[in-house]
Each structure stands twice: as C-alpha cells, then as structure tokens.
C-alpha positions as CSV (number, residue, x, y, z in Angstrom):
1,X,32.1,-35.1,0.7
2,X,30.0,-35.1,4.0
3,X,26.2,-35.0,3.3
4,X,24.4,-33.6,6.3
5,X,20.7,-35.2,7.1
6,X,19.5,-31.3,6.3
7,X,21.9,-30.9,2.6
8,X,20.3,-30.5,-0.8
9,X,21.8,-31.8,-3.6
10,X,20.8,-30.1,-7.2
11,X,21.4,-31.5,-10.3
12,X,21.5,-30.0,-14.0
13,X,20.3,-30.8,-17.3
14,X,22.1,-34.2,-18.8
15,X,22.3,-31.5,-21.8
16,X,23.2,-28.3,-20.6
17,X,24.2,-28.7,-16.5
18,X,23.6,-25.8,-14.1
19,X,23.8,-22.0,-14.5
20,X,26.8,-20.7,-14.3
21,X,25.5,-18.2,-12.0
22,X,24.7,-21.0,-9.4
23,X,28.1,-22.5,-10.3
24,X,30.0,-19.1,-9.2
25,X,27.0,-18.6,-6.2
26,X,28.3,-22.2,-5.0
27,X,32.1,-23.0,-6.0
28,X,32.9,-24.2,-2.8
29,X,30.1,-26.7,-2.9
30,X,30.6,-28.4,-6.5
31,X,31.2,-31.8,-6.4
32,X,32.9,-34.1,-9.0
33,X,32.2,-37.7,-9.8
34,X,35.3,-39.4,-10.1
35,X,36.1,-41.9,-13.2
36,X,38.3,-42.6,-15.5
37,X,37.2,-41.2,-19.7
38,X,38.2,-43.4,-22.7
39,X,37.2,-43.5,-26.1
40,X,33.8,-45.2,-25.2
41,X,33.0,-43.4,-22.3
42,X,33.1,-40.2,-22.0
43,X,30.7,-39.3,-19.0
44,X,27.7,-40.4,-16.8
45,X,24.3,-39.7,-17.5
46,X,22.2,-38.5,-15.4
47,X,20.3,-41.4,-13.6
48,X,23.4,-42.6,-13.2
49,X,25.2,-39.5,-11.4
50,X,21.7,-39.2,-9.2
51,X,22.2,-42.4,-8.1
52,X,25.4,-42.4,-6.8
53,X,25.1,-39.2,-4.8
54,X,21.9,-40.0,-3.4
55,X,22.8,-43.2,-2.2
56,X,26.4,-42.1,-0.9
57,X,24.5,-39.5,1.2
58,X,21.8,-42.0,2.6
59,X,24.4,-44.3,3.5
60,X,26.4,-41.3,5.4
61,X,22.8,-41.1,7.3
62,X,22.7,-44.3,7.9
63,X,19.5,-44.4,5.5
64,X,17.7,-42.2,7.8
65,X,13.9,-43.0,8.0
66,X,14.1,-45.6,5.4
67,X,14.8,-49.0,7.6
C-alpha cells in the first residue's frame, strides 16, 4: 500500500468494524493486515492495527513535519 501525504485512513469499531456501506463505497481501498491466526491469536486489536498503519504511512512520508 502507498500512503499519500494528503490520504485518510479510517478505522472501525474493535467490535463491530465499518459499515458495510463504506466497505462497498470503498472496495478498492480496503486494506488487510497480514498475520498468521492460531489458536491464541485470533486477530489484532485495535491500538495495535492503528499503530501499524499510521506508522507505515509516516515512514512512507518520511515522517513529514515530525523531525
């Protein structure tokens, strides 16, 4: 994924997600978080999934106004 400096990134509820209507409004633009499930993990939650993404995209933009 490519974050432009001028993206925004929108995250759901850690217990319900998105709308569906903003998932069909913007298929294209879903993103997935790889990693591998077991029987002890099952997903991410949410500070965790922010994290990730925001900092992948500041990195991508060279951390644009923050150094």
């Amino acid at each position: 994924v490519k974050y432009s400096d001028d993206c925004f990134i929108v995250f759901g509820k850690e217990t319900k997600g998105l709308p569906e209507d903003l998932h069909n409004l913007y298929y294209e633009n879903r993103i997935k978080i790889p990693m591998i499930a077991n029987e002890h993990a099952r997903s991410l939650n949410l500070s965790n999934s922010v994290n990730i993404v925001l900092y992948e995209a500041l990195r991508q933009n060279k951390f644009f106004d923050l150094i």
